[in-house]
C-alpha positions as CSV (number, residue, x, y, z in Angstrom):
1,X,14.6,73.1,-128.3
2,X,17.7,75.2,-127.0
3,X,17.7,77.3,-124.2
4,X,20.3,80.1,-123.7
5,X,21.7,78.1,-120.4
6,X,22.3,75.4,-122.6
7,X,25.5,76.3,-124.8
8,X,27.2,79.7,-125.7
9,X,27.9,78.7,-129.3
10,X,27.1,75.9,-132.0
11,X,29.8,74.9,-134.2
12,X,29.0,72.8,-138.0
13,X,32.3,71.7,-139.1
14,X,31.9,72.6,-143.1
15,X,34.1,70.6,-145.4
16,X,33.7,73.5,-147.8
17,X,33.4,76.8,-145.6
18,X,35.4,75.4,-142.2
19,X,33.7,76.3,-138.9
20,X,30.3,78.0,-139.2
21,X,29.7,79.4,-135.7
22,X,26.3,80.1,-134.2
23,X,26.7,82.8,-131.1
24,X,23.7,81.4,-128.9
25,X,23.9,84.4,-127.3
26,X,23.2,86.2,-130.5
27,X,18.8,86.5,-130.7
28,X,19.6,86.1,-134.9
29,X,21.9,82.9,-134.6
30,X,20.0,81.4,-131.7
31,X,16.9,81.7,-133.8
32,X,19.3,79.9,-136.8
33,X,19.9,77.3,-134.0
34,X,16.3,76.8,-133.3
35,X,15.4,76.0,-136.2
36,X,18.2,73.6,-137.6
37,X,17.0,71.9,-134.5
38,X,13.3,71.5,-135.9
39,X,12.3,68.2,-137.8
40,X,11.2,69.9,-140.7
41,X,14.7,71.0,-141.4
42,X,16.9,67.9,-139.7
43,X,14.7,65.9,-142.6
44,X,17.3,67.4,-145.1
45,X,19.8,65.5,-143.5
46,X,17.8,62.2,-145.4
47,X,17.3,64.5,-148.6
48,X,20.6,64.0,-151.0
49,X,21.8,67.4,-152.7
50,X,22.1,66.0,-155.9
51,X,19.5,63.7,-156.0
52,X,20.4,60.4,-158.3
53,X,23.9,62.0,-158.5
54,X,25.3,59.2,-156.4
55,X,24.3,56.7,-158.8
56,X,26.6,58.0,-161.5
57,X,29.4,60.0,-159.0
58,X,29.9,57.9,-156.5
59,X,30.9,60.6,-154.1
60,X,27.8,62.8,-154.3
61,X,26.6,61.5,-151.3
62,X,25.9,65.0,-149.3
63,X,22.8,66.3,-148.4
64,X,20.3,69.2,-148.2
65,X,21.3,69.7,-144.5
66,X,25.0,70.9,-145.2
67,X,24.2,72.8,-148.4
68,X,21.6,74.8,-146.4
69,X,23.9,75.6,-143.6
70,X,26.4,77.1,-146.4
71,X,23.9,78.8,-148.0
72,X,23.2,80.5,-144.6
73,X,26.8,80.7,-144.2
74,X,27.3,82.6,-147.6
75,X,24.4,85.2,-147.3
76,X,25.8,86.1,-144.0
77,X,29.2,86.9,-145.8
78,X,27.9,88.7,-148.1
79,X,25.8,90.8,-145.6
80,X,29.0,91.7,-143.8
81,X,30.7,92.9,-146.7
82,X,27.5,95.4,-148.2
83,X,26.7,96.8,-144.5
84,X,30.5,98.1,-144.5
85,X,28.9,100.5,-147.5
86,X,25.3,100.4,-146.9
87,X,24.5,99.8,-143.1
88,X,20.7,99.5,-144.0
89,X,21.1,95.8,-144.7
90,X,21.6,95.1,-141.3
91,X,18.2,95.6,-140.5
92,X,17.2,93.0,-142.6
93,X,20.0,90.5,-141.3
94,X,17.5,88.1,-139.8
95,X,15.3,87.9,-142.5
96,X,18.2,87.1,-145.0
97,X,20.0,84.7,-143.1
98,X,16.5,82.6,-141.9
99,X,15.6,82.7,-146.1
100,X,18.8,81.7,-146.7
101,X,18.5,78.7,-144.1
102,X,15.2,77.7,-145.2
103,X,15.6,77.8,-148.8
104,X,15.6,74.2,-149.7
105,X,13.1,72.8,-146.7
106,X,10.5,72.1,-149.3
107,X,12.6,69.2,-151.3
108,X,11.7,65.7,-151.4
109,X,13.3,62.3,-152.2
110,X,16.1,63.1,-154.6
111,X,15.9,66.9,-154.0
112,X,14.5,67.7,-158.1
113,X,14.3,64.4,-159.5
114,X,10.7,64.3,-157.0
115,X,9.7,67.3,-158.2
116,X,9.2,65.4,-161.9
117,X,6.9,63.1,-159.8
118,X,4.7,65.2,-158.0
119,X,4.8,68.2,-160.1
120,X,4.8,70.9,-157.6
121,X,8.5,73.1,-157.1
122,X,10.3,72.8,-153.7
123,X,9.4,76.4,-153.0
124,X,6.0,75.7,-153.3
125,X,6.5,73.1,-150.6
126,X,8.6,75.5,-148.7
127,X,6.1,78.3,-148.3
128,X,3.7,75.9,-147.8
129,X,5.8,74.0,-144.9
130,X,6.4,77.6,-143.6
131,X,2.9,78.3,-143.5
132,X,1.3,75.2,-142.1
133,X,1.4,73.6,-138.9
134,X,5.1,73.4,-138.6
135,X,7.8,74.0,-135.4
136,X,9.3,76.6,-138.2
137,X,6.3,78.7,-138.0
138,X,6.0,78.6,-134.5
139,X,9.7,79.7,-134.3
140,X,8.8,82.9,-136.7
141,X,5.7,83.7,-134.9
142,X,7.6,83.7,-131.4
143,X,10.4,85.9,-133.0
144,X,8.5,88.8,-134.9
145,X,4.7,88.5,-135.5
146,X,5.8,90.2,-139.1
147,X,8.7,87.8,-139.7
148,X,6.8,84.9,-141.6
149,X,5.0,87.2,-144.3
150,X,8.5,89.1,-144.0
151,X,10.2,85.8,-145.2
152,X,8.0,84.6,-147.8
153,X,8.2,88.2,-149.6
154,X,12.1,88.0,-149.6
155,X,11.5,84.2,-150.8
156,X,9.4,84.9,-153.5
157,X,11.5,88.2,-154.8
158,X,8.3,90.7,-154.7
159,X,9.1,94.3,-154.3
160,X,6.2,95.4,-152.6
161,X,5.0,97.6,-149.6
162,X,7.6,96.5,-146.4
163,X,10.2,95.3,-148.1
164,X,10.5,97.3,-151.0
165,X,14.2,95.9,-151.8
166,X,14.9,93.5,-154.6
167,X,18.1,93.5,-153.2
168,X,17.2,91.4,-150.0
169,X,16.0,88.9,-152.8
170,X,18.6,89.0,-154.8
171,X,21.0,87.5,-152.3
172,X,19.0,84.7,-151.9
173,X,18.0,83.9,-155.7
174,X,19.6,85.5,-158.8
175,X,22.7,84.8,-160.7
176,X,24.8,85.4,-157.9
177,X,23.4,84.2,-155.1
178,X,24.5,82.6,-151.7
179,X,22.5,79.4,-152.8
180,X,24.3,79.0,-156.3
181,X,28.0,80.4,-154.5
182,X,27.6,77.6,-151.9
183,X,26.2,74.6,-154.4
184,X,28.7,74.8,-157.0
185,X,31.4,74.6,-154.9
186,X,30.3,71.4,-152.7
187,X,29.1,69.4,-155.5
188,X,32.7,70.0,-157.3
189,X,34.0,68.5,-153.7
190,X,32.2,65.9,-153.6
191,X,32.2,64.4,-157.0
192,X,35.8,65.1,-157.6
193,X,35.9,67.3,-160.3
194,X,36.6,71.2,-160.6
195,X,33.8,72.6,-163.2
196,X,32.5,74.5,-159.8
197,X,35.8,76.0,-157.8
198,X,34.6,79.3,-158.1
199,X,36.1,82.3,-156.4
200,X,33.5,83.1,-154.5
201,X,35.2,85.2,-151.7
202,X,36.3,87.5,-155.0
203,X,33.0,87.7,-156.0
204,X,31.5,88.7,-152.7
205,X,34.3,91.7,-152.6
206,X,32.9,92.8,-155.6
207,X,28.9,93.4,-154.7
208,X,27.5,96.7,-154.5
209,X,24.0,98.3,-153.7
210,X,23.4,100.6,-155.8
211,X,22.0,103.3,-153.9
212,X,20.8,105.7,-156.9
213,X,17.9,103.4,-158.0
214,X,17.8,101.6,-154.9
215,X,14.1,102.5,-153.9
216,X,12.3,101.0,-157.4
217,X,12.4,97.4,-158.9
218,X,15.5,98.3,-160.6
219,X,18.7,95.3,-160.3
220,X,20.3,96.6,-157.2
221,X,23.6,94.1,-156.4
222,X,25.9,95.1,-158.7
223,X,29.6,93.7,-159.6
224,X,32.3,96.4,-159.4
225,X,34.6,95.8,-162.7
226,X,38.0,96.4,-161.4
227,X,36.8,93.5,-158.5
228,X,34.8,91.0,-160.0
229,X,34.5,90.9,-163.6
230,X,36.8,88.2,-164.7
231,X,36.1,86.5,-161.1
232,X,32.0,86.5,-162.2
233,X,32.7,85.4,-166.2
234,X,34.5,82.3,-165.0
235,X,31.7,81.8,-162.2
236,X,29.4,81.6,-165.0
237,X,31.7,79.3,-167.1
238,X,31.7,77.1,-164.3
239,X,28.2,77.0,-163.7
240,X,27.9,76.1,-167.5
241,X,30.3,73.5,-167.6
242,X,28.5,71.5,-164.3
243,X,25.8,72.1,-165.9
244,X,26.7,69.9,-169.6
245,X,29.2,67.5,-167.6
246,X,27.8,66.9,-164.2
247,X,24.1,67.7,-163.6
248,X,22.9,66.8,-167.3
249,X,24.9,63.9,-167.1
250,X,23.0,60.9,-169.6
251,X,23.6,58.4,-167.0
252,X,21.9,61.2,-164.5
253,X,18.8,61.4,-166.6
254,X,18.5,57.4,-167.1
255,X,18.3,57.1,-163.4
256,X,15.0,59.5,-163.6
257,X,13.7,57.9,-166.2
258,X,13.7,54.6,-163.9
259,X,12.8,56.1,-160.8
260,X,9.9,57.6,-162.5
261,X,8.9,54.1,-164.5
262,X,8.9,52.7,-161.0
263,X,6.7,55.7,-159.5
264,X,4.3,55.1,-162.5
265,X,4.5,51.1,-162.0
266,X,3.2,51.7,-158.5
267,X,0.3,53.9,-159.2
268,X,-1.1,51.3,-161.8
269,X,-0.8,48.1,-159.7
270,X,-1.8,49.8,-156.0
271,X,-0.1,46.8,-154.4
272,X,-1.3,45.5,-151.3
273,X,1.8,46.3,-148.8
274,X,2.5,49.9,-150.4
275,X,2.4,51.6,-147.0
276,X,0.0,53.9,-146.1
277,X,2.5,57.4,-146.0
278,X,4.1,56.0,-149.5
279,X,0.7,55.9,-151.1
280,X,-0.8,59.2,-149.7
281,X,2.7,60.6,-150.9
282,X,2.5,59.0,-154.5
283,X,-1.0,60.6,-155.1
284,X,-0.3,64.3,-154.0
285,X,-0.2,65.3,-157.9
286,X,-3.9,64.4,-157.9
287,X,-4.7,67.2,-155.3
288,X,-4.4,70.9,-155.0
289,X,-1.6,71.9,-153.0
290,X,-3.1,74.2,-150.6
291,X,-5.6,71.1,-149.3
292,X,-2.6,68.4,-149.1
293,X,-1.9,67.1,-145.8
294,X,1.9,67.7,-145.2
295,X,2.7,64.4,-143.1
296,X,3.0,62.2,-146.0
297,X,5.0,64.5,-148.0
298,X,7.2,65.2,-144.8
299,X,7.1,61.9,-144.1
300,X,9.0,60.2,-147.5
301,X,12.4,60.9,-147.6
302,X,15.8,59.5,-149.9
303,X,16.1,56.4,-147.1
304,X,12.1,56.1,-147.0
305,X,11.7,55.6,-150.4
306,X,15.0,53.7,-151.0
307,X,13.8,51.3,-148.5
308,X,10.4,51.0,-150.3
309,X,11.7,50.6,-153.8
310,X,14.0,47.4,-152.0
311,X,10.9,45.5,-150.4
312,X,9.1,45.6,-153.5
313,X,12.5,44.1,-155.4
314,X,12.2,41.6,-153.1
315,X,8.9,40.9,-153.3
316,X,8.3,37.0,-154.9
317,X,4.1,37.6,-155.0
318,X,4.0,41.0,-156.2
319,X,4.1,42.4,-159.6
320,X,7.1,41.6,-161.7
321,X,7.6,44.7,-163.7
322,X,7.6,46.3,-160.6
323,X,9.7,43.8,-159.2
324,X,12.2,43.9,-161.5
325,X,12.4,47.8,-162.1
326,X,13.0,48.1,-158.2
327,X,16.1,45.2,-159.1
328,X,17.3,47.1,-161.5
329,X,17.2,50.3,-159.3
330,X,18.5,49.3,-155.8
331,X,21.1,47.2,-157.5
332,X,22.1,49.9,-160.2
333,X,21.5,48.1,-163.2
334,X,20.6,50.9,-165.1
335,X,19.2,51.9,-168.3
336,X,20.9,52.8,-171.4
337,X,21.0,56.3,-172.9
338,X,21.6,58.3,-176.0
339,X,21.9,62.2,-176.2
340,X,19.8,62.8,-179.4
341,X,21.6,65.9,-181.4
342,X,20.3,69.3,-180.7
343,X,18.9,69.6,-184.2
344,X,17.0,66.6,-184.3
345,X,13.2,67.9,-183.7
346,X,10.2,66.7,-181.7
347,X,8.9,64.7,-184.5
348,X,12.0,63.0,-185.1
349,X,12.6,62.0,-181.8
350,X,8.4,60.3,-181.8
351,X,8.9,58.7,-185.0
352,X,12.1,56.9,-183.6
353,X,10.5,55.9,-180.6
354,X,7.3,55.0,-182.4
355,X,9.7,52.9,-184.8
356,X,11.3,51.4,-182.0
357,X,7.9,50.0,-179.9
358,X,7.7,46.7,-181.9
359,X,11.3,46.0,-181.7
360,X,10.8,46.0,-177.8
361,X,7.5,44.3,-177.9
362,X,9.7,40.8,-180.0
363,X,12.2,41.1,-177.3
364,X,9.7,40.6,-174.9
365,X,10.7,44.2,-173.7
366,X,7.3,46.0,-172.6
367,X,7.8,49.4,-174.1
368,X,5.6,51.3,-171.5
369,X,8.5,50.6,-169.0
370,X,11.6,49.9,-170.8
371,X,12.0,52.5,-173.4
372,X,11.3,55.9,-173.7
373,X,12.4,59.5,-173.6
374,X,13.6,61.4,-170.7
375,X,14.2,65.3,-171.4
376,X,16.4,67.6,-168.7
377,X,14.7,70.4,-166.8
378,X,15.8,74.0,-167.5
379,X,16.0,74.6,-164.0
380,X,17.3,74.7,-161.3
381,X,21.2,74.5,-162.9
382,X,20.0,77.1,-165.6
383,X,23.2,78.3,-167.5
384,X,23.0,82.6,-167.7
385,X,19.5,83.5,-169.0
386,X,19.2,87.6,-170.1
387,X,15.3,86.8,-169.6
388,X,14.8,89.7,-166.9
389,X,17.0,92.5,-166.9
390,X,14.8,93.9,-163.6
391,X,15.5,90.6,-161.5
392,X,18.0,87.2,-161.4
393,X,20.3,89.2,-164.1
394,X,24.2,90.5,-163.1
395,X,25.0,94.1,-163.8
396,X,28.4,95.3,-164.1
397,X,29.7,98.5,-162.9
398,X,32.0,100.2,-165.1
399,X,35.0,102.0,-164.6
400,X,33.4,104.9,-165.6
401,X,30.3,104.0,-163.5
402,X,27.9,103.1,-165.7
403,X,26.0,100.2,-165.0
404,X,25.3,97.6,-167.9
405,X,23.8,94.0,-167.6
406,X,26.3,91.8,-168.4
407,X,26.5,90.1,-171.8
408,X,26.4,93.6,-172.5
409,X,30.2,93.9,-171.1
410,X,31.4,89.9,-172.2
411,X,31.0,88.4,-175.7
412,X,31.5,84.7,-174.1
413,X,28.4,85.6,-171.6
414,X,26.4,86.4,-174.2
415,X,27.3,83.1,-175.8
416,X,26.6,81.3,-173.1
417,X,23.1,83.0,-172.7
418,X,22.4,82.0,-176.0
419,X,23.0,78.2,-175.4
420,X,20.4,76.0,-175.7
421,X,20.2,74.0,-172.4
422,X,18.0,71.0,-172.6
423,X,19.1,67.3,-173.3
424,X,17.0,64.8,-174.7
425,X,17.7,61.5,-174.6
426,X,16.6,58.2,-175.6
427,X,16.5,55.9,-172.9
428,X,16.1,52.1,-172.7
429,X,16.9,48.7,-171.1
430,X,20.6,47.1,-172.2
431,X,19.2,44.3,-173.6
432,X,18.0,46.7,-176.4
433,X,21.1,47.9,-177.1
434,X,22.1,46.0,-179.8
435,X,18.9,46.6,-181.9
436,X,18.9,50.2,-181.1
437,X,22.1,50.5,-181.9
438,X,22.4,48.9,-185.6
439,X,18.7,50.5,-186.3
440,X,19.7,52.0,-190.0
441,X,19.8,55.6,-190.0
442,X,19.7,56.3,-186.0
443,X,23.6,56.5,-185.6
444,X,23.6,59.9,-186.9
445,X,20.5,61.0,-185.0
446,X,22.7,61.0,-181.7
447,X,25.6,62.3,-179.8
């Protein structure tokens, strides 16, 4: 741990946000210090941001670690700017910054891709993490015997009796948040593409609190429309288009699809030199959260199970499905996909895999392994939702000071609202291709 003697000031040199300083003599940013310093949160350093990203954008190679330090480095921007017009926020400085921080401490291997697998959200992990027996908690208890229950309320956007100010929330999840403001910016670094250049610094300039219903569960952040109006419409645009190009990506979802073959592989076969952490760690969806033992989970990280997944394609004795779907992974030989059409139906999309089972089966192909369907989640890189006009939604203020939510103010937000925002795909090995492909009647089914 630090101690004040130690240094005067920590510097993270930020590809996207230049130096982020930490004054050690600061009780706020020395308790930041302490904590990037615990193991709980230097794990995120072995978590990718993108999760299987890397196998499709070569570049996406940053982690958890640096995103969370943004994030931190975001809220406390946008902090700045709001106490110049409302100096309450200040009081809540520590508890923004530290939720900010500690957003993303719950995520596993392959940041969301795990949470297919285990079936339990990263902020499920993260309060719980928080909560247990963790150097984190001990840091909160040591700072403000209030501070952890303080935390988790701003964490979980509750307007209740302490912190009655959705606000405090709302800079940590919403539309525009210091999470989102930070992410889409360093994945559009680091894959090479600008979908995500946002101007953020704009969009910070623009916030408001607004005061009048600032006491009930009413949207308080607000984006001032001489300021921020265009700068938040193309924020949103950009969001949208990571969203279809980048994060939906087919190749993106194939790579799940294997991972999770793999995952299922494992369970069924229990082989004999699965370690001990691995295994506790693969069964954790058969257990209630709140009794689950957080070593194993803590414990299995991107290099941990990458480094798993190789000794098992290496593995001349063990099970050759397994075998060869850990090939296929560690080596990248990856599966095939097709984006079915967004009209094509559930039924549809059975029948053609039903249809396509026996095909597999005379290749030799099992179908349990090799084929199937692989859908994309509808969070976390949600395009703009008007599902709750008292929480995550942006509200513009007019020039004549009324407020309005959003794609009440742009036709091309409400558009975008209105999107549907799930890809399904059909997913299977190459040497299906060619059947798949000249199948009569499918060529029209997909994208």
């Amino acid at each position: 741990m630090i101690t004040k003697n130690t240094y005067k000031q920590r510097t993270f040199l930020d590809p996207i946000h230049g130096p982020i300083k930490l004054n050690l003599n600061d009780p706020i940013d020395f308790l930041l210090a302490n904590i990037i310093d615990t193991k709980e949160f230097q794990r995120l350093r072995r978590i990718r941001q993108m999760g299987l990203g890397w196998f499709t954008f070569h570049g996406a190679e940053h982690t958890r670690f640096g995103h969370s330090i943004g994030a931190m480095f975001v809220a406390k921007k946008m902090i700045t700017h709001l106490a110049d017009n409302f100096e309450e926020i200040n009081k809540y400085k520590a508890r923004i910054l530290v939720s900010a921080l500690i957003h993303d401490i719950g995520h596993g291997p392959f940041s969301h891709t795990s949470e297919k697998l285990l079936g339990f959200s990263h902020e499920q992990w993260t309060k719980k993490i928080i909560e247990g027996d963790s150097e984190i908690r001990k840091l909160f208890v040591e700072f403000d015997k209030n501070f952890l229950d303080d935390v988790i309320e701003i964490m979980n956007g509750k307007v209740e009796a302490g912190l009655p100010r959705l606000y405090l929330s709302q800079i940590i999840s919403s539309y525009v948040d210091c999470d989102r403001l930070d992410y889409l910016h360093r994945d559009s670094y680091y894959i090479g593409v600008p979908y995500g250049l946002t101007g953020s610094d704009r969009i910070i300039a623009s916030l408001e609190v607004d005061k009048v219903r600032g006491e009930g569960t009413s949207p308080l952040l607000v984006i001032n429309e001489n300021v921020g109006l265009d700068a938040v419409i193309h924020y949103l645009q950009a969001r949208y288009s990571m969203y279809q190009q980048v994060y939906q990506h087919k190749k993106n979802l194939a790579c799940d699809f294997l991972l999770r073959k793999i995952i299922e592989r494992l369970k069924e076969v229990k082989p004999k030199n699965i370690p001990h952490v691995l295994y506790e760690w693969l069964n954790i969806d058969k257990k209630q959260l709140e009794k689950i033992d957080l070593s194993p989970y803590l414990g299995v990280d991107d290099f941990y199970l990458m480094s798993a997944i190789q000794s098992f394609s290496e593995d001349l004795t063990g099970d050759k499905i397994l075998k060869d779907l850990s090939g296929r992974f560690t080596m990248r030989k990856l599966f095939k996909s097709l984006e079915f059409r967004q009209e094509v139906n559930k039924n549809k999309i059975s029948e053609v895999l039903e249809k396509l089972k026996p095909i597999s089966k005379n290749k030799d192909v099992d179908p349990t392994f090799y084929l199937g369907i692989e859908q994309s989640a509808a969070k976390p890189y949600e395009p703009y939702q008007v599902t709750d006009k008292t929480g995550k939604a942006i509200f513009i203020k007019q020039n004549n000071g009324v407020v309005k939510e959003l794609s009440e103010v742009s036709g091309l937000v409400k558009a975008l609202s209105q999107e549907n925002i799930v890809k399904t795909c059909l997913v299977f090995a190459p040497e299906l291709e060619d059947e798949i492909t000249n199948t009569k009647g499918f060529q029209e089914l997909f994208k």
